[in-house]
C-alpha positions as a printed NumPy array, in Angstrom:
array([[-124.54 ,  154.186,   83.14 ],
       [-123.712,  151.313,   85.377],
       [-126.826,  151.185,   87.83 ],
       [-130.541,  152.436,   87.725],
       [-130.992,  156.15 ,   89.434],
       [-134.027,  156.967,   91.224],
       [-135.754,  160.413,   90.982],
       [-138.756,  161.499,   93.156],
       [-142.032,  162.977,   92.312],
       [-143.892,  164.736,   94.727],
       [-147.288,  166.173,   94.658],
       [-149.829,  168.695,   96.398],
       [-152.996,  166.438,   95.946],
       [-156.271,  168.697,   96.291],
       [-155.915,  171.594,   93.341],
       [-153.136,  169.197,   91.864],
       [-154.614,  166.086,   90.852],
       [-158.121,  166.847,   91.836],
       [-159.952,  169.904,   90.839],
       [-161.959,  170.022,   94.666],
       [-160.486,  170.169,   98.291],
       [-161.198,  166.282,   98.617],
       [-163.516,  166.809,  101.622],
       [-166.017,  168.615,   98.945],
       [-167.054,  165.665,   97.158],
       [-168.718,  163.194,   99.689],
       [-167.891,  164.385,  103.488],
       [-168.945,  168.002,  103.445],
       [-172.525,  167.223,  101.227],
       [-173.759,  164.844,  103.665],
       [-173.114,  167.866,  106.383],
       [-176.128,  169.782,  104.475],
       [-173.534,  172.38 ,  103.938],
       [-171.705,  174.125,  101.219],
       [-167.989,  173.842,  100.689],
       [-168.369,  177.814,  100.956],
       [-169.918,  177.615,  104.145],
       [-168.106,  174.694,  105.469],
       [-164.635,  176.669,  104.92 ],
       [-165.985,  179.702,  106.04 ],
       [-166.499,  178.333,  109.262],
       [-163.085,  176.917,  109.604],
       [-161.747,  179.578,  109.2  ],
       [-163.272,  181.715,  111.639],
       [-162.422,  179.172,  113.995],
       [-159.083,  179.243,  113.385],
       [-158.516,  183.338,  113.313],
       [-161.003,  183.312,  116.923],
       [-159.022,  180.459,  118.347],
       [-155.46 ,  181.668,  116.778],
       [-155.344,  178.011,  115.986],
       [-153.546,  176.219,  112.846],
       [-156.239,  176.214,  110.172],
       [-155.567,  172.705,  109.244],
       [-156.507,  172.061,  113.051],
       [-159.285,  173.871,  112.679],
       [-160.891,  172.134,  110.016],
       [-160.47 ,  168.749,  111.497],
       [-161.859,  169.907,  114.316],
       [-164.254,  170.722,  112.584],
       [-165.008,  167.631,  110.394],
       [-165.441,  166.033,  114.071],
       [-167.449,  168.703,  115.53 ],
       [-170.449,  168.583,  112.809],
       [-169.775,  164.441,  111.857],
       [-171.056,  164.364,  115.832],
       [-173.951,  166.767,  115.124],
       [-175.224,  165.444,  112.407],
       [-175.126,  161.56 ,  113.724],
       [-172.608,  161.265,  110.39 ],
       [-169.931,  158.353,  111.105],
       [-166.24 ,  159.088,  111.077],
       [-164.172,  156.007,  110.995],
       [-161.432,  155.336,  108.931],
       [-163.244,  152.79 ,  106.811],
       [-166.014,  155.936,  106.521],
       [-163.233,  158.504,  105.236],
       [-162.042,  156.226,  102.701],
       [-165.191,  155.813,  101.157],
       [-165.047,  159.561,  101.201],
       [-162.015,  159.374,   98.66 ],
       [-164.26 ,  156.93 ,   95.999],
       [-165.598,  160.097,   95.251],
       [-163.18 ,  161.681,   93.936],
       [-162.689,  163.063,   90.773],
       [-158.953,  163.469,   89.109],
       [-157.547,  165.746,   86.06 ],
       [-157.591,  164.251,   82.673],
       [-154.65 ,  162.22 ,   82.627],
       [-153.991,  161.592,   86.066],
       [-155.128,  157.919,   86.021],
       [-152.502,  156.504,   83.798],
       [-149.329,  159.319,   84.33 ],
       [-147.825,  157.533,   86.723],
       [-147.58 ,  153.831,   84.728],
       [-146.651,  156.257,   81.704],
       [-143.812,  158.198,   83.658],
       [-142.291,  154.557,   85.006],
       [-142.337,  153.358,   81.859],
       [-140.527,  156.014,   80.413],
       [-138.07 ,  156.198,   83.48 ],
       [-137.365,  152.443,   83.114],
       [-136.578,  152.856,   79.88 ],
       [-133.928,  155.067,   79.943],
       [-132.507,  153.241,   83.613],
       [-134.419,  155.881,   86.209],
       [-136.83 ,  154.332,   88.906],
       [-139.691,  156.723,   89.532],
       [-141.041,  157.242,   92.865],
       [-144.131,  158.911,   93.137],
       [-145.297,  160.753,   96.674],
       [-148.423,  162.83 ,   97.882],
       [-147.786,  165.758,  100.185],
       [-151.014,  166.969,  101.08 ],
       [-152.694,  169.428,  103.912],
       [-155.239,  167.105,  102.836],
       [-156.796,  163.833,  104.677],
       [-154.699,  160.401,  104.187],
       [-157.651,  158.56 ,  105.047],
       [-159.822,  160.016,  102.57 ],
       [-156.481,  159.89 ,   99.621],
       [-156.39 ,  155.981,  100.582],
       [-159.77 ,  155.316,   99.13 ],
       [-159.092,  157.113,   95.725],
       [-158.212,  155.26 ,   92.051],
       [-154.363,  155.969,   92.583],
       [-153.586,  155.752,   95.826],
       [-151.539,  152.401,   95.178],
       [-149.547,  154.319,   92.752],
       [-147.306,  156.098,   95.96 ],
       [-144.4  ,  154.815,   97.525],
       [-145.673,  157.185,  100.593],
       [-148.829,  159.333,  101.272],
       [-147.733,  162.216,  103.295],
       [-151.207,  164.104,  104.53 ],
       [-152.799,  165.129,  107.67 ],
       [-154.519,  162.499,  109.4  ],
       [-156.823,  161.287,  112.216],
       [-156.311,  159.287,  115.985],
       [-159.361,  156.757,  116.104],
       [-160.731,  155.693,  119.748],
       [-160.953,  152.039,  120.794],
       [-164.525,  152.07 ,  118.807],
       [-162.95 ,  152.924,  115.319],
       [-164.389,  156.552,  115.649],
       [-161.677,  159.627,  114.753],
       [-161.246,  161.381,  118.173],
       [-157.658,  163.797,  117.623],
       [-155.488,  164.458,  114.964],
       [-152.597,  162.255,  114.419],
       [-151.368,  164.287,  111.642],
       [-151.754,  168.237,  110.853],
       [-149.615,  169.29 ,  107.368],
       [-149.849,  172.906,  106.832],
       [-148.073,  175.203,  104.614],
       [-144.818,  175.264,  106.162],
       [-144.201,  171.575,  107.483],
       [-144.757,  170.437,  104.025],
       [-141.055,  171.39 ,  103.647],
       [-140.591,  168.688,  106.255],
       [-141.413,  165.872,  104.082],
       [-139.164,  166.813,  100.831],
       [-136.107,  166.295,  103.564],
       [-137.406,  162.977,  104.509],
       [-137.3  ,  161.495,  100.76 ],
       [-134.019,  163.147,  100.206],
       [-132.48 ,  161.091,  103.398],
       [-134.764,  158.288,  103.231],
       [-136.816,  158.704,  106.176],
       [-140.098,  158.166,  105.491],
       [-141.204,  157.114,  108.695],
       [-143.077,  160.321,  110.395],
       [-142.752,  158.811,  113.91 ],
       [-139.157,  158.41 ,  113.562],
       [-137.304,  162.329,  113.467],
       [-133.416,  161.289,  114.051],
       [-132.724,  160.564,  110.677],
       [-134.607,  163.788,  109.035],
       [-132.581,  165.971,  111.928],
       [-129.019,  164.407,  111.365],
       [-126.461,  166.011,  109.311],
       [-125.992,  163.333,  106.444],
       [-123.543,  164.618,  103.636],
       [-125.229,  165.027,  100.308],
       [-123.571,  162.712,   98.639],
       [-124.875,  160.072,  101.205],
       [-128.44 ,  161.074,  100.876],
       [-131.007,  158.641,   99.367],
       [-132.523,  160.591,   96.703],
       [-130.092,  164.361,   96.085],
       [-132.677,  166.921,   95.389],
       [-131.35 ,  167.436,   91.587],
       [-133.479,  164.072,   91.384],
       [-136.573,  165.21 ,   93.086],
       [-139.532,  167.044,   91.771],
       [-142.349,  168.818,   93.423],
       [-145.975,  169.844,   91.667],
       [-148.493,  172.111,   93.174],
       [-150.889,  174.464,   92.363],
       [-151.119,  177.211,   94.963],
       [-149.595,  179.781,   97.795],
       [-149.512,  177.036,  100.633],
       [-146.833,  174.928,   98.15 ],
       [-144.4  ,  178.247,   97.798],
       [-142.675,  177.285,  100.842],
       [-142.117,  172.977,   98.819],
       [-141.443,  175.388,   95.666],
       [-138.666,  177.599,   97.368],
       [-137.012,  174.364,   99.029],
       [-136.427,  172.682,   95.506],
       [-135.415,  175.556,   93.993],
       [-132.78 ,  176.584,   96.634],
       [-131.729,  173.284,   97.205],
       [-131.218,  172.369,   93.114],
       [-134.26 ,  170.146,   92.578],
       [-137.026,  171.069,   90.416],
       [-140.542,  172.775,   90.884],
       [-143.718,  172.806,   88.524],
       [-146.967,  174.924,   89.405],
       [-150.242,  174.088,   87.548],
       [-153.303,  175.434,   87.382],
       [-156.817,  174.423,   86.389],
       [-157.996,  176.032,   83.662],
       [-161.791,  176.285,   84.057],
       [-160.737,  178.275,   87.135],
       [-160.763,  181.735,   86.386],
       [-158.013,  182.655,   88.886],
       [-155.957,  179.607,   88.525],
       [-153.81 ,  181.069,   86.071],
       [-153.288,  184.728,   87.3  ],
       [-152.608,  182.751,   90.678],
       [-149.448,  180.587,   89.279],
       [-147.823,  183.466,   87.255],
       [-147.698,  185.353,   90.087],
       [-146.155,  182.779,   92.383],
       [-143.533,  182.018,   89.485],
       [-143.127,  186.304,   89.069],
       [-141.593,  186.479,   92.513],
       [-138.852,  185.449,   93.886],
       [-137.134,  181.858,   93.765],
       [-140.224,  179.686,   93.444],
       [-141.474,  177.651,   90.953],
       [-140.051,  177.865,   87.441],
       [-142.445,  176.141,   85.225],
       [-146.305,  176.116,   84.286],
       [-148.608,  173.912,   83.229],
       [-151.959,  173.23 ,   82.931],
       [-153.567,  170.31 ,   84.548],
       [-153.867,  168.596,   81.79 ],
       [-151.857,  165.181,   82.724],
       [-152.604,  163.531,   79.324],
       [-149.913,  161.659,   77.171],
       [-148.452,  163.821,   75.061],
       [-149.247,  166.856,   77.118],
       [-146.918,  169.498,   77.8  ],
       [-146.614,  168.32 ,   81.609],
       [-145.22 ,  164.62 ,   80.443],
       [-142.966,  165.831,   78.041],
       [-141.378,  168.411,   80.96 ],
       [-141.406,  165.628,   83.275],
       [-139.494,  163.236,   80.835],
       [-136.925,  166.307,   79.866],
       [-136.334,  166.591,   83.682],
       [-135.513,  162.57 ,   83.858],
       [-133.163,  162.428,   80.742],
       [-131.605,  165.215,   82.211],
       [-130.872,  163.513,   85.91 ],
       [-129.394,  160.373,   83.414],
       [-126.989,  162.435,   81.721],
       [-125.965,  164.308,   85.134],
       [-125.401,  160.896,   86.154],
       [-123.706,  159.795,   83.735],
       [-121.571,  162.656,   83.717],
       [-120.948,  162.637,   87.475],
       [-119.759,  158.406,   86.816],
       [-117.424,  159.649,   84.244],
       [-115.748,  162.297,   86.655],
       [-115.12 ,  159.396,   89.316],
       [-113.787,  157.073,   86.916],
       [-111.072,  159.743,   85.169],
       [-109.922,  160.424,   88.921],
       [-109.559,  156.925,   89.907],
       [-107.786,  156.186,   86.57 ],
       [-105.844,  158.964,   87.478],
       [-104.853,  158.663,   90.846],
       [-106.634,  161.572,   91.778],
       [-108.115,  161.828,   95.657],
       [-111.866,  162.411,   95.399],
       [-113.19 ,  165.471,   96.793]])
């Protein structure tokens, strides 16, 4: 192959790589609350206020952070993410996967997109491993202190983001380029070089996209959670979503790493055969298509 490919990897963060909605290990304890009751009470704001529920919750992070004198600047969230706690493996997959890409001529690009907080994903161990940290995030007032969102991913606008690393646009305050019609061929990374991982219902709509669309889709589940696994074979049983299983186990050697390096030999030898067809049809004369 004459040049280096790239192939993207995109991830779901809470569920994903950690095995806690990242607000659960530092934010929500110094509330005095319980995840359970701290989600329960999001909720029900969000189904009394027919609001987003990703609104809701930062609403409420804001509402009680005020109540119970708690601070809530950015430099506060990200001390949030120190807490957090990732599957075995997750520290050193990503050097492992570039490693393995660069040897066989792919650059890796890794991504995050998460209903999740950015603020709170910048302060975790990997956070310098992404090229771009998609995630909901917070407006901060002329004092530091988070007043609005900026940011609110949900379910659906996830899809969003796998079109902006496809064309290149990875700029969320800049839409032209993710709304113009750019031929496939002319897109930065085609979706038979992308990947998205997740672990749950709000990634079927990420799932569906790479399936349609030719890339490729892997749902995991933790397996100290007793309906982790029911809940991933039944997303996979139904209709075009995601086609492959794993725990999250992100080890080296796992079964995970050694899907993830099938999937990036395989994008080499597409490209190689794709280089081959243009070169017979130049030698040949022959107009491309």
């Amino acid at each position: 192959m004459d040049k280096e490919i790239t192939f993207a990897i995109a991830y779901d963060f809470d569920g994903t790589l950690s095995n806690h909605n990242m607000q659960e290990y530092d934010f929500i304890p110094k509330l005095g609350l319980t995840a359970e009751e701290f989600w329960k009470e999001s909720s029900l704001i969000g189904t009394r206020q027919n609001a987003d529920h990703i609104l809701s919750y930062m609403y409420l992070m804001i509402r009680k952070a005020q109540a119970a004198d708690i601070p809530i600047r950015r430099e506060d969230f990200v001390n949030n993410g120190k807490k957090i706690t990732l599957f075995p493996g997750v520290e050193t997959w990503f050097d492992r996967i570039n490693s393995f890409g660069k040897s066989i001529g792919v650059n890796v690009e890794h991504y995050i997109i998460s209903s999740g907080l950015k603020e709170i994903i910048e302060g975790c161990s990997i956070n310098g491993k992404f090229k771009k940290v998609f995630a909901s995030s917070f407006m901060y007032d002329a004092n530091g202190v988070a007043c609005w969102p900026a940011q609110a991913i949900n379910y659906t606008t996830k899809t969003q983001y796998l079109f902006r690393i496809n064309k290149g646009a990875l700029d969320e305050s800049e839409n032209s380029t993710v709304n113009r019609y750019i031929p496939d061929e002319q897109r930065t990374i085609p979706f038979n070089r992308m990947l998205f991982i997740g672990d749950g219902s709000t990634d079927i709509p990420c799932f569906r996209v790479m399936n349609n669309l030719g890339g490729h889709s892997i749902a995991v589940y933790d397996d100290n959670n007793p309906n982790g696994k029911t809940r991933v074979r039944d997303i996979c049983a139904s209709g075009k979503r995601a086609s492959l299983i794993f725990k999250t186990d992100y080890s080296e050697n796992s079964p995970i790493e050694h899907a993830v390096k099938s999937l990036l030999t395989k994008a080499v030898s597409e490209a190689e055969i794709l280089e081959l067809i243009q070169k017979t049809r130049e030698e040949f004369g022959i107009a491309p298509d």
